[in-house]
Every structure is written in C-alpha cells, then in structure tokens.
N, C-alpha and C positions, 0 to 999 in steps of 0.2 A: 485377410479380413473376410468374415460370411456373407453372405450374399444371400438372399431368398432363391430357393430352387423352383424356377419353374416350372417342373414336371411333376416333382412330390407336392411342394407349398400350392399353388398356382391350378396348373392346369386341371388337377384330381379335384379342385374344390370350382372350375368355369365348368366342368362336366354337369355339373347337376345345381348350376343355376337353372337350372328350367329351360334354357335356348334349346328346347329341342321340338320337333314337331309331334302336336297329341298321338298319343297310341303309339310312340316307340316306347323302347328303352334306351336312352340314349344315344341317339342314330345322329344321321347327319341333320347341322340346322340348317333354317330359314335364311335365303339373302346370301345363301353361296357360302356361309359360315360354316364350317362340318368341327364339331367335335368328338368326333370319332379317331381324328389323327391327331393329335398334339403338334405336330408339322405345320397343320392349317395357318395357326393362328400368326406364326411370319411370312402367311401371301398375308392374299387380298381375299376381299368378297364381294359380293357386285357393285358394290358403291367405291372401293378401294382401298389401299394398304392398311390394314387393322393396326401395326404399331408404330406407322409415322417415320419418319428418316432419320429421325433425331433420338437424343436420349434424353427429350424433356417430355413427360407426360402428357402434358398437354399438349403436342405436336400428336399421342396417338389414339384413332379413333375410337378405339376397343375404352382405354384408361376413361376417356372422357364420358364416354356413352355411362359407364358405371358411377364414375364420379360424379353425373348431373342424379342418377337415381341416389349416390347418396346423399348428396346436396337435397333430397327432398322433392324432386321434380319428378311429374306424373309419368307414368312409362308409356315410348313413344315420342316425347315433346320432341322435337328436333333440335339438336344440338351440332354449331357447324364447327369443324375442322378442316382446315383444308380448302377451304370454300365449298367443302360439301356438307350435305345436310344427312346425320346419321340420327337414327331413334333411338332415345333412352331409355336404356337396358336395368334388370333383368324386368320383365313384362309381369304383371302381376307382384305380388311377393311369397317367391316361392320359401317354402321353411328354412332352405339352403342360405340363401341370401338375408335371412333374419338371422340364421345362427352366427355363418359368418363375419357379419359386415353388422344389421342392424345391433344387435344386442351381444356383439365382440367384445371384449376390453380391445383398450389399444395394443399394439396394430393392430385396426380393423385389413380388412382382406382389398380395400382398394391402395388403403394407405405400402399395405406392401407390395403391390402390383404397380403403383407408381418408382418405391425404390427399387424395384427388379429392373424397371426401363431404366431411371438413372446410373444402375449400376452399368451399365451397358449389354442390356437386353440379353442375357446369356442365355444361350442353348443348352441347356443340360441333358435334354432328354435320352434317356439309356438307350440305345440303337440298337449297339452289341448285346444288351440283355435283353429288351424286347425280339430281340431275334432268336432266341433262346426258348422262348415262351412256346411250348407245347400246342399242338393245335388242337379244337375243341375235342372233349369226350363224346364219343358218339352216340354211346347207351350211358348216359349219368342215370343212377337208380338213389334211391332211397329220399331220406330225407337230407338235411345240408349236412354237408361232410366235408372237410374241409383241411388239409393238408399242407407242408410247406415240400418242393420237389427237393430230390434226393438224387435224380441222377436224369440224364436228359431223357426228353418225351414222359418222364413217368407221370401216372395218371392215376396216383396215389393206390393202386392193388399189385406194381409187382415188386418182384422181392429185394427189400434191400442190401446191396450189395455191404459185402465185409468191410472194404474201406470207403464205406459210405464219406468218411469226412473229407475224402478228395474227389468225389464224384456230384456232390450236392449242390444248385443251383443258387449258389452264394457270391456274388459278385462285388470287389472292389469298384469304385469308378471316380473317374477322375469329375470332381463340379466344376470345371470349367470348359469340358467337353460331352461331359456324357459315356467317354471311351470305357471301356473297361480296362484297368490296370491291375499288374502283378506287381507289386517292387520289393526288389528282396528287405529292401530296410524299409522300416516307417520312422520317417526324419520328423522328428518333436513339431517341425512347424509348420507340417502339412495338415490339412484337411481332406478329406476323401469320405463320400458317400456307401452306406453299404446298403445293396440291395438283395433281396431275395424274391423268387416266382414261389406263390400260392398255386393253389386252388381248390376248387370244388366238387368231387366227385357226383355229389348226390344230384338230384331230382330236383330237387328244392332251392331255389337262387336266396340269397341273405345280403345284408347290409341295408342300412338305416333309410339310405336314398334309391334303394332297387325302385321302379315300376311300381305299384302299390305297396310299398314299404316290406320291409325284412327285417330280420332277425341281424342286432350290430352284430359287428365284426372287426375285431382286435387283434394285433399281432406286437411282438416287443424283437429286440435287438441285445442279446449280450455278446461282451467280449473277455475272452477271460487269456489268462496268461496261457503260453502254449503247452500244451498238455494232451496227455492222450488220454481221456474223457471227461474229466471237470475241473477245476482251479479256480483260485479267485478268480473274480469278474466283476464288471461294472455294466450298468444299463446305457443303453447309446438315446440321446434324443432325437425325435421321430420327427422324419424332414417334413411331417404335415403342421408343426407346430407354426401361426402366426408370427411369432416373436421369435427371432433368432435366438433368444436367452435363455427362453423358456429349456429346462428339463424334462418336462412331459415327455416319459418314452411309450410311450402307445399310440403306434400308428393305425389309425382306421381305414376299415375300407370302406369304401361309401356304398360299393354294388357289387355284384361277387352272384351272374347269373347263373343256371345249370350247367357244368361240366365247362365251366369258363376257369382262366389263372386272371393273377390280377401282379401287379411288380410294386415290392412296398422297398420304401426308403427312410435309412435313419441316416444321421452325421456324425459322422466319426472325429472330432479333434483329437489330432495323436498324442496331441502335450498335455492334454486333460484327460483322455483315456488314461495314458501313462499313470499321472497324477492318481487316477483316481484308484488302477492296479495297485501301486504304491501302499496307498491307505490298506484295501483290501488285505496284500500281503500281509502287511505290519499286526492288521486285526486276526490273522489266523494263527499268528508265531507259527508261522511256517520256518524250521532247521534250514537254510542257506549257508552252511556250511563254512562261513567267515564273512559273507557276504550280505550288504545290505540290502533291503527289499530295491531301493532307487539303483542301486549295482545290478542286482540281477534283471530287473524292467529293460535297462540303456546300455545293458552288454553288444558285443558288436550284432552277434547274429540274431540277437531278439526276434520273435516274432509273436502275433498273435491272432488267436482263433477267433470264431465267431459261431454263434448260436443263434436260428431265428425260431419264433414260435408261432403261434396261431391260435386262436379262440373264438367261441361265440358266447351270445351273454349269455346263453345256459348252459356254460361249461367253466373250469376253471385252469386257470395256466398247468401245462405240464411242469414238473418239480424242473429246476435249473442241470439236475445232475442226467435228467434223462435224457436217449439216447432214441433214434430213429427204428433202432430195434424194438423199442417198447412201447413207442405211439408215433402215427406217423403227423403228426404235429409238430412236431421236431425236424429242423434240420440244423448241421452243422457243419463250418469247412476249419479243415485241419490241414491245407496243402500250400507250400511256398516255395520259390526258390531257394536251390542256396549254390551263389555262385562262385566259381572260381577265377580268379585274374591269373590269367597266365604271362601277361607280363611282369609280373614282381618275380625277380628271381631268387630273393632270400625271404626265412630260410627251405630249402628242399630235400628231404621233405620238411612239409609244413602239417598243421591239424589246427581245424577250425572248431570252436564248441557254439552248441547250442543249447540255451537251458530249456524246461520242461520242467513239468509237472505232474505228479501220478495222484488223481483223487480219487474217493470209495465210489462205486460205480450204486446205482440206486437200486433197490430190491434186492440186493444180494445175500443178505444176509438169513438167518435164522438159526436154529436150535443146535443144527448140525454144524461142529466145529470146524468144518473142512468149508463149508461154504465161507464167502465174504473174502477167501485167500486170494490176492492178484497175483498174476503172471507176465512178467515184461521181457519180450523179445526184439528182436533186432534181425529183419529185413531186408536181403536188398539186389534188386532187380537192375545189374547195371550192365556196360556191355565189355566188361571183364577188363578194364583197369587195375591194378594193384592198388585197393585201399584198405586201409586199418581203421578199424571201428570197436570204439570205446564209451563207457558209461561211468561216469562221476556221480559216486553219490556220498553225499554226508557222511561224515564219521560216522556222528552220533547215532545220526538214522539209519547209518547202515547195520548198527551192532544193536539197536532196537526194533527193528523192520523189516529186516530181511533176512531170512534162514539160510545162511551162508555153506551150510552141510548138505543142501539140496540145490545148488545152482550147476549150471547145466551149461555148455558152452563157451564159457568166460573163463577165464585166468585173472587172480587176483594178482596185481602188478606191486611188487617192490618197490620198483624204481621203474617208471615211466615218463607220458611228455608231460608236459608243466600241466598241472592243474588249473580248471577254470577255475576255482573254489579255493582258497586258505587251507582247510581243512576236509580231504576230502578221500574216499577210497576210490583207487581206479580200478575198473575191469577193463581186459581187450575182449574181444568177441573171436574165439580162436574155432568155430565152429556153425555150420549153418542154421542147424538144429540146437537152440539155444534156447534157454530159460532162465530169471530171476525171480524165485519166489519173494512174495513181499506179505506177509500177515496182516488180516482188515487193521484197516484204518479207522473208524469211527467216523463220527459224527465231526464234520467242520477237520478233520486232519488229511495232510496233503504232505505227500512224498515230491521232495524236488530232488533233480537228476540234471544231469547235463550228458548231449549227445556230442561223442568229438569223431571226426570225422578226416584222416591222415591220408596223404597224397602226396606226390611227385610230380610237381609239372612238369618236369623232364620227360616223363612220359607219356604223358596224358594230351589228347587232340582237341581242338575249340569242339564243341558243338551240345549236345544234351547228352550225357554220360547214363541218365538211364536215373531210377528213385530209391530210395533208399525208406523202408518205413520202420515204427516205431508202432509195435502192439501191446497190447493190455489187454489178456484176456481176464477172467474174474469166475472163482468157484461159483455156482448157484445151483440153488436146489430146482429140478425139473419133476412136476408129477405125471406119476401113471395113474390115472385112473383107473384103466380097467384090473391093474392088477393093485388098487389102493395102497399106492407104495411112489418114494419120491424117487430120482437117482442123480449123483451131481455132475453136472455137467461145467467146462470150462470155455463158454461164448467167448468173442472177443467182444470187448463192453467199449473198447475206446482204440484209439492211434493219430499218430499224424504222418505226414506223406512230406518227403524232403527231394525237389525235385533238383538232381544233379547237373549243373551247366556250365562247361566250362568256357569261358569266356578273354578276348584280348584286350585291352583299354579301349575305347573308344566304338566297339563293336557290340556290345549289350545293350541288354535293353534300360534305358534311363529310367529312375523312379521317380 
C-alpha cells in the first residue's frame, strides 16, 4: 500500500514554509528546528520531540502546531502537547502555506502529514543518494543552467561518457528505507521510488520559492521498455504530488541556488508501470515475433530504463527520444543486473534471454540516404569465462530491417537454443568486432530483439563476472563549416549495460 514520502511529499514542501530565520535562504530555524537536514525533524528542538512517540498525530508537536494554523488560529497561540506549550506554525502566511494547505484541494498538506505519522512515521529519506550529490560549483557563470548528472561529481561541462546510460545519477530506492536498491527483477507488486540529482551550473539561482523568487523549475520521469535509446514508455507520478492518486508527473523544484544540485523523486508502481508499457507497446504494433506485448513486459529477465529531464518555464521539454549527447538535460540509466544461480544444476549449459528494444534515435535523419542507418553491436567486458552470445530478432522484421548482406560478426543460425520468440531469426556473435545493420526506422517504429546470453556453471566462480553491453550507433550527417560541406558520421545514440554476477542461493542480493 502507498504511503506519503516524507522527503519528496513532506519535507521539500516544511522547507519553504517560511520557518526560517530573515535574510537566509533556507538556513537553519528558530527554536533549535534546522531545516536544513531532513534528519532534524525526528529529534527535538528546544522545547522537545517534534513527532511525539506515538503514531497518532495529535501525540506530535510539529502535526499539531500546523493543525491549529489550519484550524484558523493566529500564529503563535500556544498549543499544548505534551504538557508543553509550542507556538502555532507557519508565522505569517507565507505564499507556500497558502498554495499548499490553504487553497489545496484535498489532501491538503497537513492532512497528509498527519497519515505519514499514522502510517508509522517512515524514514525515507535517500542517504545513499544524498551522498551522491556533487559538491557545490565553485565558479557557476551565466544565467540559470540547469542539468540532470550523468556520471559522478559532474558539474554539467564535462564530457559525456559513451555509455553514459550506466554512469548517470539515476537511482532505484527502496520507500521503506530510503536505501538504494538494484534488483534484478521488478516483482508486479512492488513499489520503489526513482530518484535523480539535478543541478545548476549557472550564476543565476531559479525555483518559485528561492529568496526573492525565481524562475519555476520542472523535471518529469519516463520509463520505457529496455532498450538501447528509446521505446515505449510511460510517465511516472511525482512523489511531490498531495494525493497518492494523483498522476501529475511534474516534479517541482522549489529552490535550485547557484552551482547547487537538488534530488527529485517520482513513484514507480511496477504493476502499473507494467500495465501502462503494455498499452504503449499494443499502440506502436510493435513485430514481437509471436509474442504478446503482456509476454514480452513479464518475461523472466524483463527490465526497464529510465529517463529523467529537466526544465525552466522558458524552456521546453527535451523530445523523449533524446539523448545526453544532445542536451544535457537529459539523463538516462540503462544498467542492471543479470544474475546467475549457480545452484540450479539443469540444464548446463543453460542461455538466459533478455528482451530489448531498438528505436530511431532523434536528429538523425536527412536528405542523405546513408544517414538515419542503425548499427547494433555486442560487447563484452568479462573476466574470460566461456560465454555465447546471441540476438533474436523477428522474422518479419528481420527480412524488412535489417540488411542481412552486410552483417559483420554474427552467424545466422539454422538450428540453435530455443528461441525466446515463436518466430524468430537467431544470430550467435562469432566475433568481437561485430555489426548488425538495421535501415531508419521512422517516426513511432521500434525494432524488438532479444539478448540471450549462454554459460556453464560447471565452470563459472560466484562473484561479478565482469558486463556485457549492447550499442546502437546511428548514421548522422555532421557539418564542416569551414569547408561548407557535411560528412557522416556513426555516434553511438544509445545502449544498455548488463552487469554479469554469478551468484549461489541464498548469497545474492535480495530484490
């Protein structure tokens, strides 16, 4: 069941009620209260324990001080708990506490600060992501500039790396701890938060509630099926939203100073995410090769990406297809495990498949016939185990999409291991230096594949066997200027990163 997040819903919206002393920017308050830490708020402060011992609101002094302000009582009145006497909060009426609470639909913001203590006061706050968080820019120049991070300490000017989708600042986390988790599966009836670090390069601080007001600031959350640069996708709702129901995917930020990051959060239901994949596939007629769109979502090794973005109000969303190479606006993580049980002894060898997805990468295209071409390779960085590695792709789509007279590396297989797919062509990957041409794609069309991945655990040791990746470069026209003239180059537009671990029963890490 959901629960209100304390640190997204909650604590980002007690920041900028006003509790803070004049002429900061949201420093530490009055009365031994600091919100500055999100920690604070389970002590005390000079009067004593802010949320009470219990899980009834009215046992905590923080719910009640808010509650008598919304009850309509002047700021200040003394309100006892406890047998002590606290002043009712927020002082004044800051614009915060009107947007909030006075002029909210339901839930207002105390009403669900009261079921966050009933639920039993949970900690969510990200630790392990907060820990993450870059320290400030030293020299922020310009005006507000503003980015999602790509690989640690980045400070949105250096270069981003090739497989930026396993280096980017995208974190899974568990809402009942805050932890960060990896888990190879996502089980239909979990819940987990996705978070990403912002920030700001420039000169200029933004968000609605900065110190004398700013420029809003918007960020959204897609997840799309695994793929190596875009595929369907659905939008995740933003853990700032009042109402757990609410779909509203735009998380705000409220402050966003000079050369500061800030950690935004959406909510992931994996049964609804699924669901919502599902629809998505169905509406692309995406070729699954016998398979149905709810078959290929809930296969064993499913996994799925994430996309975070970033905006100000006078700017407009980056396209969903783009890529950290083209705006650093963008970030994206494309890295999972994928584990092996080494205790199952049949059958050996074994091959595990993973599906995927191949979409048109954005700007690629133009006049010149060679541009808009993809190139899908295979990867892999392990510490010299005997594996076989193979790609499934559609009949249909393979004898309309892929130029079979020009593939590089692969061996087209007669008779191989079982197909993840009905109907399906296998390639092995008989060389390192490997290539699959695949001809643009269009507008809204998407190549599905599946990666299968063959081993021996008879031979193979517990531990991390090292990654295996999937690239997607893409034709595009690149200009010269000085000699007014284009020439085509083959970037890599997309991939994902499959972390190899072999594991015993009872010795992995739990999802």
């Amino acid at each position: 069941m959901a629960i209100p997040s304390f640190y997204f819903t909650l604590f980002k919206k007690f920041q900028v009620l006003g509790h803070v002393p004049a002429g900061t920017n949201h420093g530490a308050g009055v009365g031994g209260f600091n919100l500055n830490q999100p920690a604070a708020i389970f002590g005390s402060s000079g009067t004593g324990t802010l949320l009470g011992t219990s899980n009834n609101p009215a046992d905590s002094p923080l719910w009640a001080v808010l509650n008598s302000r919304a009850m309509g009582n002047d700021p200040f009145t003394p309100v006892n708990v406890g047998g002590n006497s606290w002043p009712t909060m927020p002082a004044g009426t800051p614009a915060s506490w009107t947007e909030f609470q006075v002029s909210a639909p339901a839930p207002k913001l105390v009403d669900v600060f009261g079921d966050w203590i009933s639920a039993g006061k949970v900690n969510d706050i990200p630790t392990g992501v907060l820990g993450q968080v870059p320290p400030p820019i030293q020299k922020p120049r310009g005006g507000l500039t503003l980015f999602v991070c790509n690989l640690s300490g980045d400070d949105g000017t250096q270069p981003i790396p090739d497989n930026y989708w396993a280096t980017s600042l995208i974190f899974l986390v568990d809402p009942m701890t805050g932890s960060i988790v990896n888990p190879s599966q996502l089980a239909a009836t979990k819940e987990y938060y996705l978070t990403a670090i912002v920030g700001n390069r420039g000169a200029t601080g933004g968000g609605r509630y900065l110190a004398g007001g700013g420029t809003k600031i918007e960020c959204e959350a897609w997840v799309m099926v695994w793929n190596t640069g875009f595929s369907p996708a659905v939008r995740l709702p933003a853990l700032a939203n009042l109402d757990l129901g609410e779909k509203q995917p735009i998380y705000e930020v409220y402050f966003l100073k000079p050369g500061t990051y800030e950690v935004v959060g959406f909510r992931l239901p994996v049964q609804t995410v699924f669901d919502g994949l599902v629809k998505a596939i169905e509406d692309a007629a995406v070729d699954l090769g016998g398979l149905t769109a709810e078959e290929w979502i809930h296969s064993k090794n499913a996994h799925l990406c994430a996309k975070v973005m970033i905006r100000h109000a006078d700017q407009g969303w980056p396209a969903p297809s783009d890529t950290p190479l083209q705006t650093r606006r963008v970030a994206q993580k494309n890295l999972a495990p994928f584990r092996v049980d080494l205790t199952v002894d049949e059958p050996d060898p074994n091959i595990e498949w993973t599906h995927f997805m191949l979409g048109e990468a954005a700007r690629s295209l133009g006049p010149d016939r060679r541009a808009g071409w993809h190139f899908l390779s295979i990867q892999d960085r392990t510490r010299g185990e005997p594996l076989g590695l193979y790609l499934a792709i559609p009949r249909k789509s393979f004898a309309t999409m892929v130029d079979a007279g020009r593939i590089r590396g692969f061996k087209i297989l007669e008779n191989g291991p079982t197909s993840p797919m009905p109907d399906a062509v296998l390639l092995k990957r008989v060389a390192k230096r490997n290539r699959i041409p695949i001809r643009p794609l269009g507008d809204r069309r998407f190549l599905a594949a599946s990666l299968g991945i063959e081993y021996r655990r008879s031979t193979i040791k517990p531990g991390l066997l090292g990654v295996i990746e999937v690239i997607q470069r893409t034709a595009a026209p690149v200009l010269d200027l000085k000699n007014y003239s284009y020439r085509i180059e083959t970037p890599i537009a997309g991939g994902f990163t499959l972390e190899l671990q072999a594991t015993k029963k009872g010795t992995g890490t739990r999802d």
